[in-house]
N, C-alpha and C positions, 0 to 999 in steps of 0.2 A: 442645492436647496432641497432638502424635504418634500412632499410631496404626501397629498393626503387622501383618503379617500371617503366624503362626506358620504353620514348615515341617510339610509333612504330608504324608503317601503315600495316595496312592487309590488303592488296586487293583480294576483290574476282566478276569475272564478271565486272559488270557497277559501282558498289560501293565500297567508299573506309572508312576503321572505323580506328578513332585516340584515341588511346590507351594516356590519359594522363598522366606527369609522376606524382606521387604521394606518397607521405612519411607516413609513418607508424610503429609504435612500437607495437611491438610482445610480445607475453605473459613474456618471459623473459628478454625481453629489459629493459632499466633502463635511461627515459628521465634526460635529463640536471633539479639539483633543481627548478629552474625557471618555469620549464615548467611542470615541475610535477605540483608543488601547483600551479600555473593558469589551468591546467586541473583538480585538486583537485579541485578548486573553480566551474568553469562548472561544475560538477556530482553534487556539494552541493546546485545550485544553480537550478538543474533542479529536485530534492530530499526533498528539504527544506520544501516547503508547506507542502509534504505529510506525513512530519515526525510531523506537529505541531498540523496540524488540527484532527484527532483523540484525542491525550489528552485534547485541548480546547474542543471539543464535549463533552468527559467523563467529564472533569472538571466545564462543564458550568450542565450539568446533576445531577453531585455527590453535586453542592454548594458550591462549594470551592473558599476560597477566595482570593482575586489578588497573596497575597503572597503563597499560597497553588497551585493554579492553575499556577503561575510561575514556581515553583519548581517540579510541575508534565511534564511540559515543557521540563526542562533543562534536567530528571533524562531521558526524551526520548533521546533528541541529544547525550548525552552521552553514553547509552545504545546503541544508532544506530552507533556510532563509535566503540567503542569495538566490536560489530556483526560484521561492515564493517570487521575490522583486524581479528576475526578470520575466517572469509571466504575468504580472501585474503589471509593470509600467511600461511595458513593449517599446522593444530595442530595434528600429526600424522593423524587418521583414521577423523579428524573433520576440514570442510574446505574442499572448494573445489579447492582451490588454482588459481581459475580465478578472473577478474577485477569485482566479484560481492557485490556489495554494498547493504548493510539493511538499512532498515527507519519502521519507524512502521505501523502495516498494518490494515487495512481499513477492513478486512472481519472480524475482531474483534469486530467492534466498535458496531452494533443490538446486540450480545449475550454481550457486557460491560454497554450497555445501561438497558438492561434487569437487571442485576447482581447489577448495581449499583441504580436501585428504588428500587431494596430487600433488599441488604445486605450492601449499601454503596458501597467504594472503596476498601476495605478490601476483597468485596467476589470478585469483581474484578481482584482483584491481587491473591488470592486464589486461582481461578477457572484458570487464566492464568498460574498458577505454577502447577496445579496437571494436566493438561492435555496436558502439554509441553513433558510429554515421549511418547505421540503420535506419533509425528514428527520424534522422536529417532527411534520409532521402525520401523516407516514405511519407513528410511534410510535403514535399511536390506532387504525391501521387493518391491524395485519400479517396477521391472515387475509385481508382484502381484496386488498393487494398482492402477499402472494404467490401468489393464484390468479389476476393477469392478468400477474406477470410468472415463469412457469415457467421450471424450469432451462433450456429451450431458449433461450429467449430471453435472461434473464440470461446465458448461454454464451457465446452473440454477440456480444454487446455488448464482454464479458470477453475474446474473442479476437480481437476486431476493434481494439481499445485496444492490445494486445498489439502486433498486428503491424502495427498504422498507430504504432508506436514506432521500429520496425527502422529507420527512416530516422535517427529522430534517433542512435539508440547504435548505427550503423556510420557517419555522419560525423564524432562523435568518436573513434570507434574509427582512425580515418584523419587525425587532427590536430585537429577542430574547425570548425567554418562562417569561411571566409575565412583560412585556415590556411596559409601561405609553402609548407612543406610537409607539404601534403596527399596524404597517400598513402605518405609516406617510404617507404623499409625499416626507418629507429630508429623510426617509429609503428606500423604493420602489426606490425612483433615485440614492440613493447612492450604493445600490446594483447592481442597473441596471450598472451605469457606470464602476461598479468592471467587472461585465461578459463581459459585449459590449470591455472594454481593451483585456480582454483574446481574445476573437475572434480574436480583429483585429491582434492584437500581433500574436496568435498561427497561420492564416491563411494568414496574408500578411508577417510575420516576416519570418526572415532566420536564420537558426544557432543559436544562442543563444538565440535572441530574439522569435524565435521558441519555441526552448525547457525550456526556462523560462518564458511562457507566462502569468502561473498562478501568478508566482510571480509577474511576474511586476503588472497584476491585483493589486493583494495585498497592492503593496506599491502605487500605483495608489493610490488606494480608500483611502488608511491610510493617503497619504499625502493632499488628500483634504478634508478630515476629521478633521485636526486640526484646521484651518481657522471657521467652524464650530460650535465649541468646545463642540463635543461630546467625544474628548479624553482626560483623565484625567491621567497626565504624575507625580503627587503626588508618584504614588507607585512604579513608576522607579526611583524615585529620593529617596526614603525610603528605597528599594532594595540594598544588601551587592554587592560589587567585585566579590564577589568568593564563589562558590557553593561545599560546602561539602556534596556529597553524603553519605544518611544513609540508610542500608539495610529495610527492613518494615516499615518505618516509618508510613504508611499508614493502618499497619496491615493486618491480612491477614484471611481469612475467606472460609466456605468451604459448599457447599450443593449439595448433591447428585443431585437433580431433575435438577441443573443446568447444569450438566456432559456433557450428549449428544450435545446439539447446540455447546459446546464448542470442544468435539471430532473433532463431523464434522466440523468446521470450521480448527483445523489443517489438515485436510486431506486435505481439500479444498486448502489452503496454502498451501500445500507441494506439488500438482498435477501443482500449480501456479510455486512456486519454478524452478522445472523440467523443465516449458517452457521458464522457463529464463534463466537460467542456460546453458539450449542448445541453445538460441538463442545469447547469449555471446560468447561460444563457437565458434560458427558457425561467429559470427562477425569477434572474432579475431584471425580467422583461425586455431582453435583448430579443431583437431577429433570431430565429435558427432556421433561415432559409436564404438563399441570396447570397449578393459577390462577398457585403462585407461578413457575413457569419465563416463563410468558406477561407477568405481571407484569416479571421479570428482564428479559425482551427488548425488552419496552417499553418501558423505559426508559433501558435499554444505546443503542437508538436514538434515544429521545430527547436522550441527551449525545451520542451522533455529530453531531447538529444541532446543537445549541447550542455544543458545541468547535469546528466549524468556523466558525459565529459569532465565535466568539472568536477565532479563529485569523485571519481576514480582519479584523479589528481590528485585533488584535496584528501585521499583516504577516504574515500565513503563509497557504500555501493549505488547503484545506480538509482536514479528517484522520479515521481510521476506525480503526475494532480491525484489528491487525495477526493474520494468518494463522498468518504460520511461529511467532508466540510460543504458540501451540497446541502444537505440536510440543516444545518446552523445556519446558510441565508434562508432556506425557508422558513427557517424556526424566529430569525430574527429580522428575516422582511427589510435585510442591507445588502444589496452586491454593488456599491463602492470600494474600487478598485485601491480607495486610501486604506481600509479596512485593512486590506492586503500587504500594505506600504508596513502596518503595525504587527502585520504577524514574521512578518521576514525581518523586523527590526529586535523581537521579541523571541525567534528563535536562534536568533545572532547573536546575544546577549548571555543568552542559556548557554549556548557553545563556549565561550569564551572564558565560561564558568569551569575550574577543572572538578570542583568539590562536586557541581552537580554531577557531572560524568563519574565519579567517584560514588558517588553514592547511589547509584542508580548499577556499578557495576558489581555493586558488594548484596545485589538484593536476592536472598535466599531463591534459589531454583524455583521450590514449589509454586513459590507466588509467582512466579514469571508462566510454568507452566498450566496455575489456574486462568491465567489471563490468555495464554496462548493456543488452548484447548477454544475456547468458546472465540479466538480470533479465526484460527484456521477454518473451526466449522462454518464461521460467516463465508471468510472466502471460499468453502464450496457450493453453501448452498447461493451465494450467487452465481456462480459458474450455472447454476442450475435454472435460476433465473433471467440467465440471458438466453439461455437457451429454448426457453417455452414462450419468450418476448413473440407476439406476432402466431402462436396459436404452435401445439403441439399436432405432428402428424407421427404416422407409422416410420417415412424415411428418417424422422430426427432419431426417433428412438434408436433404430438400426444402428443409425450413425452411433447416439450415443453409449448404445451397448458393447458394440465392436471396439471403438475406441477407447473405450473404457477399461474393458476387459483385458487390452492385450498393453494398455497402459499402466495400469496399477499391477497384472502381472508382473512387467517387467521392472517396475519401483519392489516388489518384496524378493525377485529372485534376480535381480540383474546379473547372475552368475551363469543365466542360459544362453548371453551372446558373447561368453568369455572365450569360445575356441573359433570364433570368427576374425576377419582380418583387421589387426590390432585399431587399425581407423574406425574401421567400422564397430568395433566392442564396444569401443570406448565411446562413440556416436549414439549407438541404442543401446548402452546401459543408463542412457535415462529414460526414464518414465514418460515423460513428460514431450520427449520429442518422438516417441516411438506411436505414444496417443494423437499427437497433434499429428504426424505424417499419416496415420491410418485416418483419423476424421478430415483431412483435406483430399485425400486420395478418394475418398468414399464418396465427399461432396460432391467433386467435380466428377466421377463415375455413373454414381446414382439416379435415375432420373426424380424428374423436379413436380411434376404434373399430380400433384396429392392434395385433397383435402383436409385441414385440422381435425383432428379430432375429438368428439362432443362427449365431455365429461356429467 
C-alpha cells in the first residue's frame, strides 16, 4: 500500500517550513500494473545505454560482425534482466531483495579489451567465468574488504578505468579504429552534437529528461545520422524476430597471466556494489545498519557473483547494480522491489528481440563515441568522488598522485614491462592493476594519523 506524507507547517521563531504532501511506495508495496511497467520503463530507460555500450566496445575490438556483435548485444539485455530478478526477489541466501537493478559494467571493459587482442572473445568470457567466485567469496567477508580496500583506493582504481577509456570513446568519437575517414568534419560534428545533446538534456532537463540524458544524446545523433546515410539499416532488416539464447557459443578460453587485473576488478565491483546497495536502502527507507541491512548486502553481492557467472555463460560480460538507477527512486519516491520485477521483465523482452540488437549494432561510431566521451568522464570523476567521500588530507593526495601516475603511465606505454618475466608483462601491462597494487601498497604503508584538509 502507498503511503503518504500529509502537508503540515512547523513554525519555529520568524520562519515557517511546508512540509509537502507526497506519495511513495515502500519496499513491500505493490504499485497498480500500470504504474509498475511505466516506472519499469524509467529505470530501463536511465540503464539502457550502459547495458549496450560495453559489449559494442568488446564487440567492435574482438571484430565481430553486425550479426555477431547484435547477438553479443541481446545475450547482455537479457542477462541484465535475469541479474535484475535475482537481486530483486532474493533466492534464499542470494539477492538482496531491494529495488536493485544490474546492467553490465564498465570496470570490465580495459581487462576485456586486453583479453580480447590475446585470446579473442572466448578468453573474455573465460576470464569473466573463472574470476566470478571472487565476488561469491567476498559476500562472506564485506567488513573485511572494505577495510583493505578504502575509498582511496577503490577511487583509483575507479578513475584510472575512467580515463585509461578516453582513448577508446575519442577514436570512435573520430570515426572508429581503421575508419577511411577518421577525423572527418561529418564525424567531429556528429559526435560533438551527441555530447552538446547530453549536456543540455542532463543540465537543463528535469526528471526524466534528466536521468535519460545519454539516451536521448544517443537517439539524437542516430536520428540525424540517417538523412546522411552513414546508416546501413540492411542487417536489421536480415536480423530473425527472435533471439535464441546459446550457452558458449563464443567459447570460452582461460590464461593465468590474465587472473589478477580481472580479480581486482571484481573487488573493485563489489566495494561499488555495497555503495549502491546502501544508498537504495537509504532511498527507500530501508535500515543501513544492523543484521538485516548486513544480511541485504551480503547477498546483493553474492548475485553480483553469480549473475556474472551467468552472464559469461550466457555470452555477456560481467554485470553489477547500476548507480544512476539510485537516482530514479529518488526522483520517483518507489523502491518496491515489484518495480524491479518490470525491469528484469522488460529487458528480457528487448533481448529476445534480434532487430533491436541489430540496430543498435549498425549505429554510426561517432554517435556511440559522443555518448561514451561524457560516459567515461562520469566514471572518473566519480572515482574522484569517492575518494574525497569523508574529507580530503595530504595522505590521500599522495596516495592519489603515486598511483595515478605510475597507472596511467603504464595504460600509454605498457611497452616498459615488456622485457620482464612473461607473467609478469603480461600482469603489469595493465594500468589499472599496476595503480591499484601501488595505492593498496601505499594505504596499508602510510601512516593514517592526518587531519582533512580546509579548502
Amino acid at each position: 500500500m502507498s503511503k503518504k506524507m500529509d502537508k503540515q507547517k512547523v513554525e519555529d521563531h520568524d520562519y515557517e517550513t511546508v512540509v509537502e504532501e507526497e506519495t511513495y511506495y515502500e519496499l513491500e508495496d505493490k504499485p497498480p500494473a500500470g504504474e509498475t511497467i511505466l516506472l519499469g520503463f524509467q529505470h530501463m530507460l536511465a540503464m539502457f545505454v550502459g547495458i549496450i555500450t560495453p559489449p559494442l566496445i568488446i564487440a567492435g575490438a574482438a571484430g565481430l560482425n553486425t550479426a555477431e556483435s547484435a547477438f553479443f548485444v541481446n545475450m547482455a539485455l537479457i542477462v541484465s534482466g535475469i541479474a535484475s530478478y535475482i537481486q530483486c526477489h532474493k533466492f534464499g541466501p542470494v539477492g538482496s531483495g531491494l529495488l536493485g537493478v544490474h546492467g553490465t559494467s564498465f570496470t570490465f571493459v580495459p581487462m576485456a579489451i586486453s583479453a580480447v587482442n590475446t585470446g579473442g572473445l572466448a578468453l573474455v568470457l573465460g576470464m569473466a567465468l573463472a574470476a566470478s567466485p571472487v565476488e561469491m567469496i567476498i559476500s562472506r567477508f564485506i567488513k573485511q574488504t572494505k577495510k583493505l580496500f578504502p575509498p582511496v583506493v577503490t577511487g583509483v582504481v575507479v578513475m584510472l578505468i575512467g580515463l585509461g577509456l578516453m582513448e577508446v570513446g575519442i577514436t570512435d568519437f573520430g570515426g572508429g579504429v581503421g575508419a577511411e575517414n577518421f577525423g572527418s568534419v561529418q564525424n567531429i560534428l556528429l559526435g560533438t552534437f551527441v555530447l552538446v545533446t547530453i549536456v543540455i538534456a542532463n543540465r537543463f532537463g528535469k526528471g526524466l529528461i534528466k536521468v535519460g540524458a545519454v539516451a536521448i544524446g544517443l537517439i539524437a545523433g542516430y536520428i540525424v545520422s540517417i538523412p546522411l546515410g552513414i546508416v546501413d539499416f540492411q542487417p536489421v532488416a536480415d536480423a530473425g524476430w527472435f533471439t535464441v539464447p546459446v550457452p558458449f557459443k563464443f567459447g570460452m578460453s582461460f590464461r593465468i597471466s590474465h587472473l589478477l587485473p580481472w580479480i581486482i576488478a571484481y573487488v573493485i565491483t563489489s566495494i561499488e556494489s555495497i555503495g549502491d546497495l546502501t544508498a537504495i536502502s537509504e532511498v527507500s527507507g530501508e535500515p543501513v545498519e544492523g543484521d538485516l541491512y548486513r544480511e541485504r548486502i551480503s547477498g546483493g553481492i553474492l548475485a553480483d557473483g553469480i549473475g556474472s557467472a551467468i552472464a559469461a555463460i550466457f555470452n555477456s560480460m560481467p554485470n553489477t547494480t547500476f548507480s544512476q538507477n539510485v537516482g530514479v527512486i529518488q526522483m520517483t519516491k518507489v523502491g518496491s522491489r515489484v518495480v524491479g520485477y518490470a525491469v528484469a521483465g522488460i529487458l528480457v523482452i528487448l533481448g529476445l528481440l534480434p532487430k533491436i540488437g541489430a540496430l543498435i549494432s549498425v549505429m554510426p561510431k561517432p554517435v556511440l563515441g559522443g555518448a561514451t566521451i561524457a560516459l567515461f568522464g562520469m566514471v572518473a570523476t566519480s572515482g574522484m568522488k569517492i575518494i574525497v567521500r569523508g574529507g580530503l588530507t595530504d595522505r590521500k593526495i599522495f596516495i592519489l598522485s603515486i598511483a595515478l601516475s605510475v597507472g596511467l603511465g603504464v595504460t600509454f606505454r605498457p611497452d616498459i614491462v615488456s622485457k620482464l618475466p612473461n607473467i609478469l608483462s603480461t600482469v603489469l601491462s595493465s594500468g589499472i592493476t599496476v595503480g591499484a597494487i601501488s595505492a593498496i601498497l601505499l594505504n596499508l604503508l602510510l601512516p593514517r594519523k592526518e587531519k582533512p584538509i580546509k579548502c
